[in-house]
Structure formats: C-alpha cells, structure tokens
C-alpha positions in Angstrom: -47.0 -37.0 -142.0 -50.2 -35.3 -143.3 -49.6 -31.8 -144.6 -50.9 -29.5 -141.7 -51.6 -26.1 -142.1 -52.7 -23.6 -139.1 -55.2 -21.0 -139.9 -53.9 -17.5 -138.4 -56.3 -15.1 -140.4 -59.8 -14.7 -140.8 -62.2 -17.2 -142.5 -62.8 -15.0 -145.7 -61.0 -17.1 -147.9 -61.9 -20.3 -147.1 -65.4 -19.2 -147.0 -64.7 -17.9 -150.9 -63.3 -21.0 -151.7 -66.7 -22.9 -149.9 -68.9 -23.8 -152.3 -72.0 -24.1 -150.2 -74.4 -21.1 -149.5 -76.7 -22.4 -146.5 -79.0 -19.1 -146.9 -77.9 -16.6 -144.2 -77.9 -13.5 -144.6 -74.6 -12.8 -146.0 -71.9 -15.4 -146.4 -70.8 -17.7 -144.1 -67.5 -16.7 -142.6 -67.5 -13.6 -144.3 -66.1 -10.5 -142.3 -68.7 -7.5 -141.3 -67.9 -4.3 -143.0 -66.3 -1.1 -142.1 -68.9 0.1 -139.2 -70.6 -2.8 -139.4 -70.4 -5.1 -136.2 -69.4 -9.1 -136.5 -72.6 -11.4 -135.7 -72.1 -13.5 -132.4 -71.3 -17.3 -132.9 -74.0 -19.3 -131.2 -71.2 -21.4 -130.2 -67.1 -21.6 -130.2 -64.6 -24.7 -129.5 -61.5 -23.5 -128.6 -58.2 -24.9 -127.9 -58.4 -28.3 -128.7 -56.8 -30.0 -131.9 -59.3 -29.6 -134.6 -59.1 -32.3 -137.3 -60.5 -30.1 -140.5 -60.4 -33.0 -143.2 -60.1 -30.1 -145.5 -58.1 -30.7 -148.6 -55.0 -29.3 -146.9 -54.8 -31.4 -144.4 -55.5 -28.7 -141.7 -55.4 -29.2 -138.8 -56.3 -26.0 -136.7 -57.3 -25.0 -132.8 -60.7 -23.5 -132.8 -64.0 -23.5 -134.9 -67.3 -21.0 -134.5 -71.2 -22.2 -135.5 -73.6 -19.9 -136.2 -77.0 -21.3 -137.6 -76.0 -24.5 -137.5 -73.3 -23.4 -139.4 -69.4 -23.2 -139.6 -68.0 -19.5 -139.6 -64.6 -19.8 -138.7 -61.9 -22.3 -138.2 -58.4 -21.0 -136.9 -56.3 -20.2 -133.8 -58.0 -19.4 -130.2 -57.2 -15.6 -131.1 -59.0 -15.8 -134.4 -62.1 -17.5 -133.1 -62.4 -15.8 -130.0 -63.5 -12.5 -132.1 -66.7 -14.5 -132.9 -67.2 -14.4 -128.9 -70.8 -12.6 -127.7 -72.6 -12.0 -124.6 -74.5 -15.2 -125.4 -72.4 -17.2 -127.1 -71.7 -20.9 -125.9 -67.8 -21.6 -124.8 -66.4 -24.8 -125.4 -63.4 -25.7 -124.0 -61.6 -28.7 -125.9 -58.9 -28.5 -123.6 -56.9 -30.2 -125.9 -58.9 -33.0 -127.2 -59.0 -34.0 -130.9 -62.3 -32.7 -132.8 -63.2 -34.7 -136.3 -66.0 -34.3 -138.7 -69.0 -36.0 -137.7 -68.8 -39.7 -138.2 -70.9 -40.5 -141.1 -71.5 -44.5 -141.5 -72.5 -45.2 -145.1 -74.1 -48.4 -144.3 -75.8 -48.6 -141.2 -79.3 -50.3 -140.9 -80.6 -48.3 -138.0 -84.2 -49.6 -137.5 -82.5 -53.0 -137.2 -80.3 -52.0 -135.4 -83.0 -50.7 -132.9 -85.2 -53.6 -133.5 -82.3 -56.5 -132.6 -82.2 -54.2 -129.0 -83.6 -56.5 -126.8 -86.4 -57.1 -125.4 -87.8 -56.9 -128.7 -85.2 -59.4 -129.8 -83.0 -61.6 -127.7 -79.2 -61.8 -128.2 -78.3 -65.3 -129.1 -74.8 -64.2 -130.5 -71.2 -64.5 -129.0 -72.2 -62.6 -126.3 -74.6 -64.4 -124.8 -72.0 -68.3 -125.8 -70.1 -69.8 -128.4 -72.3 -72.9 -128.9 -75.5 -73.9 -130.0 -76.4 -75.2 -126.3 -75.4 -71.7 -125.4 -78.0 -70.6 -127.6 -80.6 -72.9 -127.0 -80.5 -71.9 -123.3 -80.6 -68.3 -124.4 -84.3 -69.3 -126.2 -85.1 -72.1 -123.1 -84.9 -68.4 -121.4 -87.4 -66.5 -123.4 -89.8 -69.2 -123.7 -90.6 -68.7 -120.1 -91.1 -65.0 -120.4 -92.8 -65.5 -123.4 -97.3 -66.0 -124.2 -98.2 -69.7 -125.3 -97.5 -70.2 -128.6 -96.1 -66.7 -129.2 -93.1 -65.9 -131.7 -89.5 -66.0 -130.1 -87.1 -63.5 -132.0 -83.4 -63.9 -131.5 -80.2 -62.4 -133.7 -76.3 -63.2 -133.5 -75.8 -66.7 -134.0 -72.0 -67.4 -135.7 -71.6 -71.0 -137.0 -68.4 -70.8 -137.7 -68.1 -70.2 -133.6 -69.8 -72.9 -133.1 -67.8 -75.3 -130.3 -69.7 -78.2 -131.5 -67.8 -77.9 -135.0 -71.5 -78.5 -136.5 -74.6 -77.1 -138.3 -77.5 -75.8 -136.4 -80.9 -78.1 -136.7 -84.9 -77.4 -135.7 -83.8 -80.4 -133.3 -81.6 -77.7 -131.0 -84.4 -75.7 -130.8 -87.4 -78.1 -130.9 -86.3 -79.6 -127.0 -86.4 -76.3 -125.2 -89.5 -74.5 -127.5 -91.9 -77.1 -128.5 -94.7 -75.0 -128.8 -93.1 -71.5 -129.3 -92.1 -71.2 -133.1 -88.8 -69.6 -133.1 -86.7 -68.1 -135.7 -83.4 -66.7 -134.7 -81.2 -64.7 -137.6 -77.4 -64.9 -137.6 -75.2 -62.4 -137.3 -74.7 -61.8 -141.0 -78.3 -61.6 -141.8 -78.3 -64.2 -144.6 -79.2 -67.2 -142.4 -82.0 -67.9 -140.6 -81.9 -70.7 -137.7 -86.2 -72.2 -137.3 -87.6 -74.6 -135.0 -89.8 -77.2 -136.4 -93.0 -75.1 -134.8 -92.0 -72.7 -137.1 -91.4 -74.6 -139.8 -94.9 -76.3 -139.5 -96.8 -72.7 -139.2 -95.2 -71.4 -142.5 -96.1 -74.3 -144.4 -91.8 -75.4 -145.2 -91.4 -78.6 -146.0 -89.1 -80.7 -148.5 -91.3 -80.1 -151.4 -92.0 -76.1 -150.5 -90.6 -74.6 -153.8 -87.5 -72.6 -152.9 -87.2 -68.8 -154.1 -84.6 -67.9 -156.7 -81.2 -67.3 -155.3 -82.9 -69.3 -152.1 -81.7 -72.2 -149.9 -83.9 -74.4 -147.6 -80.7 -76.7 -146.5 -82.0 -80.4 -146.4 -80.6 -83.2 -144.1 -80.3 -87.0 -145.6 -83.9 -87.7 -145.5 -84.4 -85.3 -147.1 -86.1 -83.0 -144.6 -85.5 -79.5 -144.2 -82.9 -78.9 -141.1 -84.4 -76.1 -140.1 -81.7 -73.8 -141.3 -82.8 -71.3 -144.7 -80.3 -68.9 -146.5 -80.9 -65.9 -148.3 -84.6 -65.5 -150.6 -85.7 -68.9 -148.8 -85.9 -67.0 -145.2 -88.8 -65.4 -146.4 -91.1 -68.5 -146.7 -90.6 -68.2 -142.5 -90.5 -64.7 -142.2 -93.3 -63.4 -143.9 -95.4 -65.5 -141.3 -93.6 -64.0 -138.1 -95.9 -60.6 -136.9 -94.2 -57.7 -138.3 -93.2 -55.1 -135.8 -96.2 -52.4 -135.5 -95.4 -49.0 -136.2 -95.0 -48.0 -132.6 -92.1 -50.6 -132.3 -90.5 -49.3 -135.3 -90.4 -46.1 -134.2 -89.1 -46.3 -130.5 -86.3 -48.5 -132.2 -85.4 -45.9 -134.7 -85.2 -43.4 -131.6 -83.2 -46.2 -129.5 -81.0 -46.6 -132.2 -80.3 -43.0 -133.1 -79.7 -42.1 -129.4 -77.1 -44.8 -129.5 -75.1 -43.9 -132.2 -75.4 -40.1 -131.5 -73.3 -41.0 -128.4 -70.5 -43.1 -130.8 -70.0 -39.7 -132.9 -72.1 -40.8 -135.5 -74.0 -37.2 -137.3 -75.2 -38.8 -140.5 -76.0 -42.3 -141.7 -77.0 -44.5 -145.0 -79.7 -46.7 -143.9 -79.9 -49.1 -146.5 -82.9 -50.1 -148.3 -86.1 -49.0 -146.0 -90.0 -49.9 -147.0 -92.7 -47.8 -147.3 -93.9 -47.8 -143.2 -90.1 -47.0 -142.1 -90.0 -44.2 -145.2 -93.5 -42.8 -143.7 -91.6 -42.8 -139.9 -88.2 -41.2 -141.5 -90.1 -38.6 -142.9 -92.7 -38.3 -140.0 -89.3 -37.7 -137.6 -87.4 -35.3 -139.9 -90.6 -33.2 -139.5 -90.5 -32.9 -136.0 -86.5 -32.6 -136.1 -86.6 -35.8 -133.4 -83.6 -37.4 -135.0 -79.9 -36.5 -133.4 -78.4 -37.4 -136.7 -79.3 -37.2 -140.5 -80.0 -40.2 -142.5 -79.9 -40.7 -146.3 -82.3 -44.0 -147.6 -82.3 -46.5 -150.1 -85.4 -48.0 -151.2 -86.3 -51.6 -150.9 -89.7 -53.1 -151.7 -92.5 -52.4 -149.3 -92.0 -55.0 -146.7 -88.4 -54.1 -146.7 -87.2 -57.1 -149.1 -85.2 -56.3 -151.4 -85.9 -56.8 -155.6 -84.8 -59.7 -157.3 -86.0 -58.9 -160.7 -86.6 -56.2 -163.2 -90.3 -56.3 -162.8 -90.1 -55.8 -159.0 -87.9 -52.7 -159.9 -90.4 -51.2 -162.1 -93.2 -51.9 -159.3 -90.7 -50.0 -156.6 -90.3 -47.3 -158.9 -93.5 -46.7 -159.8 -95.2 -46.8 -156.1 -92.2 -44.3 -154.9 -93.9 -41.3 -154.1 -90.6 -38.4 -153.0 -91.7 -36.6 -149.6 -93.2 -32.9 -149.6 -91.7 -29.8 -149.4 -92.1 -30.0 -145.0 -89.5 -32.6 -145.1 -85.7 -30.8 -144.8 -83.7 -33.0 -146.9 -80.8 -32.4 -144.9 -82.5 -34.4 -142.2 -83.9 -36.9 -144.1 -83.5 -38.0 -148.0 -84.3 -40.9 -150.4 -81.3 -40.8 -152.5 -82.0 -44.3 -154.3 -82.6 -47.7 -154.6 -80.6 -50.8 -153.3 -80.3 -53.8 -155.0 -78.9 -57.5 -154.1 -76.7 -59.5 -156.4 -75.3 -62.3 -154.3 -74.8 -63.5 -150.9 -72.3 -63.6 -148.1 -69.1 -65.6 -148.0 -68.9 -67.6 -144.9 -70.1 -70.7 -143.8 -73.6 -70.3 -146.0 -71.1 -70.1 -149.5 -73.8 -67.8 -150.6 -71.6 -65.4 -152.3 -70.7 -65.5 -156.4 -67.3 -66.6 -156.3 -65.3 -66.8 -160.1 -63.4 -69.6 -158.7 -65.5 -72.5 -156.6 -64.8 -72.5 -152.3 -63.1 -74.5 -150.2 -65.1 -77.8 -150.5 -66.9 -76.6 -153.8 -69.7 -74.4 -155.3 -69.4 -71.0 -156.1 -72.5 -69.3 -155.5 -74.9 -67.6 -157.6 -76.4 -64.6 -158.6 -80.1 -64.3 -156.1 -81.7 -62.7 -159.3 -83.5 -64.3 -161.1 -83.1 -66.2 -164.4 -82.9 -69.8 -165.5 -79.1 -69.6 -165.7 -75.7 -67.4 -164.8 -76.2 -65.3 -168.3 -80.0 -64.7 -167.2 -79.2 -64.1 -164.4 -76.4 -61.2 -164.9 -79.0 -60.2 -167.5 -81.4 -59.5 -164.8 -79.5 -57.5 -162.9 -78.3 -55.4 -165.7 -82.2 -54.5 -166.0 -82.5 -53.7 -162.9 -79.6 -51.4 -162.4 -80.3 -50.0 -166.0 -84.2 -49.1 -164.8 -82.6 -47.3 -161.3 -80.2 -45.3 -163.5 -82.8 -43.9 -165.6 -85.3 -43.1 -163.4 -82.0 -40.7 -162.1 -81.7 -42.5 -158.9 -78.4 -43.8 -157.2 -77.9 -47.5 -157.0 -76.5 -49.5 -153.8 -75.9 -53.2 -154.4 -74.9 -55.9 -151.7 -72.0 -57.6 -153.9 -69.4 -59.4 -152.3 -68.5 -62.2 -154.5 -65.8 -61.5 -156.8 -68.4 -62.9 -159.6 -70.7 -61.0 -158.2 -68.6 -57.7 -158.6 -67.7 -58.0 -162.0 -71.6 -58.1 -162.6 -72.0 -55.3 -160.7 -69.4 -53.0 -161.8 -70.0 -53.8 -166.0 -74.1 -53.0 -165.1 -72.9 -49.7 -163.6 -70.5 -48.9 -167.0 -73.4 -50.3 -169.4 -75.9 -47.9 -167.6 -73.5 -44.6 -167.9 -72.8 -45.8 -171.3 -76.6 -46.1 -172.1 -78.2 -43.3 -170.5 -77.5 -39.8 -169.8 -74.2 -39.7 -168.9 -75.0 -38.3 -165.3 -73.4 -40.0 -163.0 -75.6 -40.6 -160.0 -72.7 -42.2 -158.0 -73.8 -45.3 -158.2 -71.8 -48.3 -155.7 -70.6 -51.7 -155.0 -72.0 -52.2 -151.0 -69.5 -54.5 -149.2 -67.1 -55.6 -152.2 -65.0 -58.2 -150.5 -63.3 -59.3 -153.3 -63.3 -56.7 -156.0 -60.9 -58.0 -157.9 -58.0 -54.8 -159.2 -59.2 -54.8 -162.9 -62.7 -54.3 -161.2 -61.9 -51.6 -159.3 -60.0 -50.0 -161.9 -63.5 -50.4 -164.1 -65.4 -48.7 -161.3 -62.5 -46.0 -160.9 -63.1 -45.1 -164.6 -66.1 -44.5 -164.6 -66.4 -42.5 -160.9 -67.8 -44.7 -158.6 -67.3 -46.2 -155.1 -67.0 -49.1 -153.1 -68.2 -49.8 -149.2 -66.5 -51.9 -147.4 -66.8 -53.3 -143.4 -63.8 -53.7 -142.0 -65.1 -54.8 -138.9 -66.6 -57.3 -140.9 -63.3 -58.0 -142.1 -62.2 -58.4 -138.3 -64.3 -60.9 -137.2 -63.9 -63.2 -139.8 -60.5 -63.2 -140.6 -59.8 -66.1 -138.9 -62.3 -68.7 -140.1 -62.2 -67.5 -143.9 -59.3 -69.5 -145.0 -61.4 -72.7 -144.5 -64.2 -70.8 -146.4 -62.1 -69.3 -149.4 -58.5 -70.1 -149.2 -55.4 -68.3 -147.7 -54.4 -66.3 -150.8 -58.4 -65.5 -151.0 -58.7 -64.8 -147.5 -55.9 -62.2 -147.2 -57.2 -60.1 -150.1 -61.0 -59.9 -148.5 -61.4 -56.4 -148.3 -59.4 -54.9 -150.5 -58.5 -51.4 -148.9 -55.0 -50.6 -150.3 -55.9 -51.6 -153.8 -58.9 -49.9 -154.2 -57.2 -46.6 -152.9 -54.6 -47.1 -155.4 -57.3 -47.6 -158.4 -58.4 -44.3 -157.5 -62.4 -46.0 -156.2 -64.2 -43.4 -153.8 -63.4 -45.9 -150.5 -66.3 -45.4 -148.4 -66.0 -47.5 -144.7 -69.3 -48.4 -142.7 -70.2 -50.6 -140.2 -73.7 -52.9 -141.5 -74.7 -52.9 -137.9 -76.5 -54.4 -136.2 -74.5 -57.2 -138.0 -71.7 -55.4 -136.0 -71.5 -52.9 -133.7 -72.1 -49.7 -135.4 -69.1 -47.8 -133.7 -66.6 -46.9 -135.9 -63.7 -46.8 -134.0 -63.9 -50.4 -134.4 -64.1 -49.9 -138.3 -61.0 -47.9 -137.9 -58.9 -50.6 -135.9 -59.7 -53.1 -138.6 -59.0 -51.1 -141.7 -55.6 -50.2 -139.9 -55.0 -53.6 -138.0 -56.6 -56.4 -139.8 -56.7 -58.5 -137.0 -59.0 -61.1 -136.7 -60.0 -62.4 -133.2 -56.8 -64.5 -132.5 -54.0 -61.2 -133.0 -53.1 -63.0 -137.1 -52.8 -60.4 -139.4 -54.6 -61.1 -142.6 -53.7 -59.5 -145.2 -51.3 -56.3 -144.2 -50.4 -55.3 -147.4 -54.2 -54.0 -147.5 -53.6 -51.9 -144.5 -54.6 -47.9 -145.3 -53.9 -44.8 -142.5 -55.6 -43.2 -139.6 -56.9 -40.2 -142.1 -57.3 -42.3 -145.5 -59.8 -44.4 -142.8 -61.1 -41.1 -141.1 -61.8 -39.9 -144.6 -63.8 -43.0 -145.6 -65.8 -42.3 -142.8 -66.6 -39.0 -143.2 -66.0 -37.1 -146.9 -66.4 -40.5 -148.6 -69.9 -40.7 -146.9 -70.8 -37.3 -147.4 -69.9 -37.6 -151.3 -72.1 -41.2 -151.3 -75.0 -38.7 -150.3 -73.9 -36.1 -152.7 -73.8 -33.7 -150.0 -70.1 -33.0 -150.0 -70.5 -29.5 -150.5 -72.3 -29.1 -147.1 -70.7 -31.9 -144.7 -67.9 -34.3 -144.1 -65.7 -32.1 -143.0 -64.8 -28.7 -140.9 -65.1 -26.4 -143.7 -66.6 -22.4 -143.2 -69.9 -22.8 -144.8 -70.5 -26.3 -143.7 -72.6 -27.7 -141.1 -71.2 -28.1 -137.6 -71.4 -31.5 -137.5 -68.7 -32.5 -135.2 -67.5 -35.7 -132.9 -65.2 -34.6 -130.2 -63.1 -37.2 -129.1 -62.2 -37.5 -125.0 -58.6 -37.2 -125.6 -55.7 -35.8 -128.0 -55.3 -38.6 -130.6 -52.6 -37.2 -132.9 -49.2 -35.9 -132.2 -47.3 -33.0 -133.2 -46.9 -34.4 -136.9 -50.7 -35.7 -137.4 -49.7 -39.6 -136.5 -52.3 -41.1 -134.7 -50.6 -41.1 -131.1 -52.9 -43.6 -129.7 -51.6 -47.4 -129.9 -53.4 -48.6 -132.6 -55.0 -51.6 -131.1 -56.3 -49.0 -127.9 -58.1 -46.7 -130.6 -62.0 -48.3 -129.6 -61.1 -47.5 -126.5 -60.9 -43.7 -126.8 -64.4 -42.1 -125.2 -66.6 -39.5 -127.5 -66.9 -36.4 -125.1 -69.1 -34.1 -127.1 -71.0 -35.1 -130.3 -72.7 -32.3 -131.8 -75.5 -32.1 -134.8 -75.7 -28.3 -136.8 -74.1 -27.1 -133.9 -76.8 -28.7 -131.5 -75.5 -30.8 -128.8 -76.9 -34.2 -128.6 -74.5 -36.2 -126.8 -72.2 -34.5 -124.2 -70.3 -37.6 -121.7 -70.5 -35.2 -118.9 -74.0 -33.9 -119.0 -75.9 -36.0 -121.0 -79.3 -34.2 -119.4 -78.1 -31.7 -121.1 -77.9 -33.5 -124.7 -80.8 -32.8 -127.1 -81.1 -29.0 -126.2 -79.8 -27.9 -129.7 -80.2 -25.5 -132.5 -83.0 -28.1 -134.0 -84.5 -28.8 -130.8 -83.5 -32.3 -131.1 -85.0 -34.8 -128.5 -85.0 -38.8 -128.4 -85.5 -41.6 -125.9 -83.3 -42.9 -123.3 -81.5 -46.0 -124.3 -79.6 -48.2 -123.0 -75.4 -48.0 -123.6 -74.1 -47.9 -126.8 -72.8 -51.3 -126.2 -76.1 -52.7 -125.9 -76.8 -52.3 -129.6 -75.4 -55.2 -130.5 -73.8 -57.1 -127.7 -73.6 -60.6 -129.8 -71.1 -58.7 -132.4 
C-alpha cells in the first residue's frame, strides 16, 4: 500500500518545509511563542480520515483553516489545540477528506449553456435513435416562436439503433420551419435541418473551411451533417447567447460542480465576453470554485493559423490588479491540431482507420508538411509571448506534431518552460510520451471518455488500437505529468466517474479494454488534484492538504480507504459514493445536509440554485 504517515506533533515542520507564504501575519502553521497565545482556527475537521496527497503519502485525522488557509494537519489531539470560542467544529465522523477535485479540462459555460432549457438534451438520455431524437426536437418546436432557432446537444451516432448516418431529412418532417442545429456529444459534429441549411447559405458548392467537412450524400447535396471548421458556416448564423445567458450558466454550472467536489477548474479556451464575465465574477468573489482560462479567439473559436495567433495575442489585454488571480487567471492560449476519433474519423491517425482515411491536421496549409508547419508557428508565437499552450490532439499523427512543436519551441526560445500540454492524447504513442517527459510536459486525458467509447472503437480503429486509447499506464511509466479531466459537458463533469474509468476501463457492455493501461485509486486521485494544480502552476498553493495551502477540500460521505490506504469501496460502486461537504478557502459551499447553509464562507461566495448535478449533462 501507499506509505502512510500520521502526524502526532505540531505543524512547524511541515509549514518549514511549505513553500508558500499566503501573507498572514506570521507563518502559516507556525507555533505562537513563549507568552504568546495560539490564533483560533476559523474552522477544524476532526476525526475523519484525511487524504493529505502530500509527498508522503499521509494520511492523517484532522486539519485546521485559518484565512482560508491550512494551519495544521495531524491527530484530533493536535488539531483540537487550534480550537477557539468561535471556531467552526467539523465532525468527519470518519469519512474520507481529499484535496479539492481540480478538473483540468472542464468547459464550464458550456457546460451551463447545454442545461436545458437553453438547450434540449437529444443525447442517450433522452433515446438511442434518431427517431428518439427527432421526437426530442418534434417536442421543442411546439414550445418554441415561429421560425425561432432550436438548440439541442448529445446525439451519439455510433448509438444509433438505425445502424445509420443522421440526414436534414430526420429533422426536416418534425421542424419544417424551425432551423435546427443539434451538436453531438463530442462537439465535433453538428446535426442541421435543411431550414438551417438554407439560412446560412450551405450548399454543395459553399467552400468548406480548412480542416472542415460538409458530408455530401450521392447527389451531391449536403446531408445536413458538418464536422469540425465546417460547423461554423451554420453556427455563426445561430443567435449567440447574450451576456445575461452566459452568465446565469456559468453560475448554474459552478453550483453544480461545487456539489461534485470540484474547487478549481481549467476552462478551456474562453473569448473575450466570457473573459470580461470570469473576471467580472472573480470581482465579486461569486464563484464557489477557481478557474484557470485558455484563450481562444473572440467568438470562442479556436485559431487555425499563425496569423489568427498573432491577432489573439495582440487583442489580449491581462485583467487589473482588482482581479485575485487565485480566483480567476488566464494562464494561456489553446490550440487545435486535429479532430476526434469516432465515427467523424476526424482525428490524425499515422496509420489509416477501419474503412480508410487518416485524418488531417485542421490547420491550415495546402498539405500535411504545411500543415505541421502551421502549427509549429503557432505554438512557437504562444511560447514566446511566455504563455502556456493547451492543444486538442488526439490522433497519434496528431501527437507527434504536437509534442516535436513543444521541444522545437523550448529548444528555440528561452528555455522557460511554461508547461505546455497535449489536451486529450488518446494515442500518444510511448516514444511520444517519452519526448514530452524529456522535456517536462503533460498530457490530459478523459477517461470517461475512454468509457463510453470503448466499445464501438474497434470498428473505428482496430482492436490492438482500441485497447491502447488512452494510454494511462504508459504515460505514468515515461515519467509525463498525467493530468485526468472530464471535457464536460461532453461528459458529465463528475470525477468519480473519471476515476472508475481510469481504474476499470469498462466500456458500457462490462469488456475491459485495455487493462494493462489500468493506473491506482491515488495515481488517479493525484491526476485530479496535484497534476491540475501543477497545469495552473499553482502547486505551491493547492492540490493537496499541505500547512500553508488553501483549504480547499471535498469531503466524501463515507470512509473510502481501509486500514492500509486501498480503496475499500468496490471499484465499480466508486460514482456512487455522495460528497458531504465541499469546501472553497475554508468557505463552505456545498454541505449535503444543509445546503441553505452553503455559500456562507470566508469569500462570501453566493451562486444560483440549480438543478441536480445530474442535470448537467443527462445525455452523457
């Protein structure tokens, strides 16, 4: 088992060891002087099993927060010294207590926006067919103004019961006269009526983006389905959300994953309006978690080209002073190489799929070398304008583009390594990882993700291909910061879920795929926590239970490790344990048993009231 260590003395010397100072008055955890009196914790935990993450592996009783801050972590008798007339008791009464869940990858606005009503769930949810799915629309239309946009999410072709391709024909007999334009689940496909179709101008001679797809039936005629750049020709035509909408679904959102655990998320690639809310909130200290941005272009696209980079770049304006970075910070700039592997083929493969193709690069350039050329611009104008980079690879192809733009750029510029990573990664190939290992950089994978397609990616990429997907073992061996997320809302955002696949790799039907890519309860807990906090460069000050870090912590509603630190829980019942207590600088804002009570913390924290945490995205 995990090396455990029980903390019996004060917290002096792992507050000398800290290498945080959060500006108190003296330091953190340090013990008063002779005649001098110990400060009061604002709040204590006691007797519960306390799951530091610390390099140790300790795993103690007790913690104390004082300004939002970590004092002490130990035995009951230890802690209890922190005890005041006005200090807050909580008893654990044995429950397990983690770091903060801190999801790397987590889109929250849409997450918030795919909330219905604002959009309707047309995933697996709601059926497994496209008749199920029409009906879902045949639905809206009836709540719905004459002629107004219908917005729908989920849709899984590879679910499908038909055993065929969505057409504008589906769609066109129950919304003749509503356009309708309904994203799948993975975000790279986007199912139109013809109405739609007809208001955005598509048709078979509509040139097609770089790194775009306007799939064509055998006339000729567009089918109404569009994958990756091509979705744009529709979308740009659909009303964009007004600032009010953004905002309530950024509180939705937040509210919902502040009651999964969740303290700090990556929200990845953000335009200027939803950087102006972000900052706008961190302000007012409305958010019950922190989040950490990458930029996109302004109307939340992402660049395709080196010139687009140097337009992003040059527009980015960082927020004042007023804005606490520790609530909200722009830490970079995210960047797309290929697409996804499923159904759409969209991702850059080295060898060709099941049935043929192998994807492409979505940069542009008149061929594969211009293309890989592009995005070694790109990444090469990110890196020396000292920001981090984030790019969507999940190709293999794709990967080893990726990772030799990342060693070219270190090699190249400064030498400061801005922690630049691979987002998603499904098929980093070992001689990648090593590459990205070398030169100190990560990879973030979805092992949810990984869940739900298990079982139709054979037909996509093979068996020996499909067992591989998400390398998790491999990576860990190259030595690759492993960082685990969710990419809700293209799954649900709660991690326990992410957990169960990186330790199960189930898909749907109970087959293992892959099981020699299995990795541990706290390898997986670590990629969810320290792995994040080190993606934000903030792993001197969260990611784990540390004296002199903030009290960020997710208190789970039941003892989930035994006596050795095995995960005591079957498995395949993990999702099922309930989050008691989730708590934000020592703020609560989520507590199961008196959620009125929730948002009355050290920041004054305060959101709206949503809906469960399962309604954020019921079609995943």
């Amino acid at each position: 088992g995990p090396t455990r260590r029980l903390l019996l003395g004060t917290a002096a010397a792992t507050a000398a060891a800290s290498s945080v100072a959060l500006g108190a008055a003296a330091p953190a955890g340090a013990s008063p002087g002779r005649g001098r009196r110990r400060p009061a914790a604002d709040t204590v935990l006691l007797n519960g099993q306390v799951v530091t993450l610390d390099h140790c592996g300790t795993i103690a009783t007790a913690l104390a927060v004082r300004d939002g801050a970590i004092v002490d972590v130990g035995d009951d008798a230890a802690v209890r010294r922190w005890v005041g007339r006005r200090t807050r008791i909580i008893d654990l009464q044995g429950r397990t207590a983690v770091p903060g869940i801190n999801d790397s990858h987590l889109h929250l606005v849409r997450t918030g926006l795919a909330m219905p009503p604002r959009t309707i769930d047309v995933g697996d949810a709601v059926g497994r067919s496209i008749a199920d799915v029409a009906a879902a629309v045949a639905a809206a239309v009836t709540q719905a103004a004459p002629g107004a946009w219908i917005r729908g999410k989920g849709w899984n072709e590879d679910l499908f019961t038909e055993g065929r391709a969505p057409v504008r024909q589906d769609l066109d007999a129950v919304a003749p006269d509503n356009p309708v334009v309904l994203l799948d689940w993975s975000n790279h496909q986007l199912w139109v009526n013809s109405k739609a179709l007809q208001l955005a101008g598509v048709t078979a001679s509509t040139p097609v983006p770089a790194g775009g797809v306007v799939v064509l039936d055998a006339s000729g005629t567009p089918t109404g389905v569009l994958r990756e750049t091509a979705m744009a020709l529709v979308n740009s035509k659909v009303p964009a959300f007004t600032r009010e909408e953004q905002r309530a679904a950024i509180e939705d959102a937040a509210a919902a994953v502040a009651r999964l655990g969740i303290t700090s998320c990556t929200e990845p690639g953000i335009g200027d309006l939803t950087r102006s809310l972000y900052e706008e909130m961190a302000r007012e200290a409305s958010l019950p978690l922190r989040v950490t941005a990458l930029l996109s272009r302004p109307d939340d696209t992402y660049p395709v080209s080196a010139e687009q980079v140097r337009e992003l770049l040059a527009a980015y304006r960082p927020a004042g002073d007023d804005v606490d970075p520790r609530l909200f910070a722009v830490q970079g700039v995210k960047l797309r190489a290929d697409g996804v592997p499923i159904a759409s083929r969209t991702a850059f493969m080295r060898e060709p799929y099941v049935g043929g193709g192998r994807g492409s690069l979505v940069t542009v350039g008149a061929d594969e070398a211009a293309k890989i050329d592009e995005l070694g611009a790109m990444v090469r104008l990110v890196h020396q304008a000292g920001h981090q980079v984030g790019t969507h690879a999940t190709g293999d192809a794709a990967i080893d583009a990726v990772a030799a733009a990342y060693a070219d750029a270190l090699r190249e510029g400064s030498g400061r390594n801005l922690r630049h990573y691979v987002i998603h990664g499904d098929f980093a190939r070992p001689e990648t990882l090593q590459l990205l290992a070398e030169h100190h950089l990560a990879v973030n994978f979805n092992p949810a993700i990984k869940s739900l397609i298990a079982d139709t990616q054979p037909g996509v990429v093979g068996e020996q291909r499909a067992a591989y997907q998400v390398p998790l073992a491999t990576a860990k061996k190259a030595g690759v910061v492993v960082g685990l997320s969710s990419d809700s809302p293209n799954v649900s955002p709660d991690w326990r879920l992410g957990i169960q696949g990186a330790l199960l790799r189930q898909g749907e039907s109970g087959t293992v795929s892959g099981p020699e890519q299995r990795i541990g309860f706290h390898d997986a807990l670590r990629a969810y926590t320290l792995a994040g906090a080190w993606q934000d460069h903030a792993e001197s000050w969260k990611g784990s239970l540390e004296v002199g870090k903030v009290a960020d912590v997710c208190v789970l509603g039941e003892r989930v490790l035994d006596d050795d630190g095995e995960l005591r829980v079957p498995v395949e019942q993990f999702h099922e344990v309930p989050i008691a207590l989730t708590l934000l600088g020592g703020g609560v804002v989520h507590d199961a048993e008196e959620p009125a009570a929730a948002g009355v913390a050290a920041h004054q924290l305060s959101w709206a009231t949503t809906p469960s945490p399962q309604a954020v995205c019921s079609s995943c």
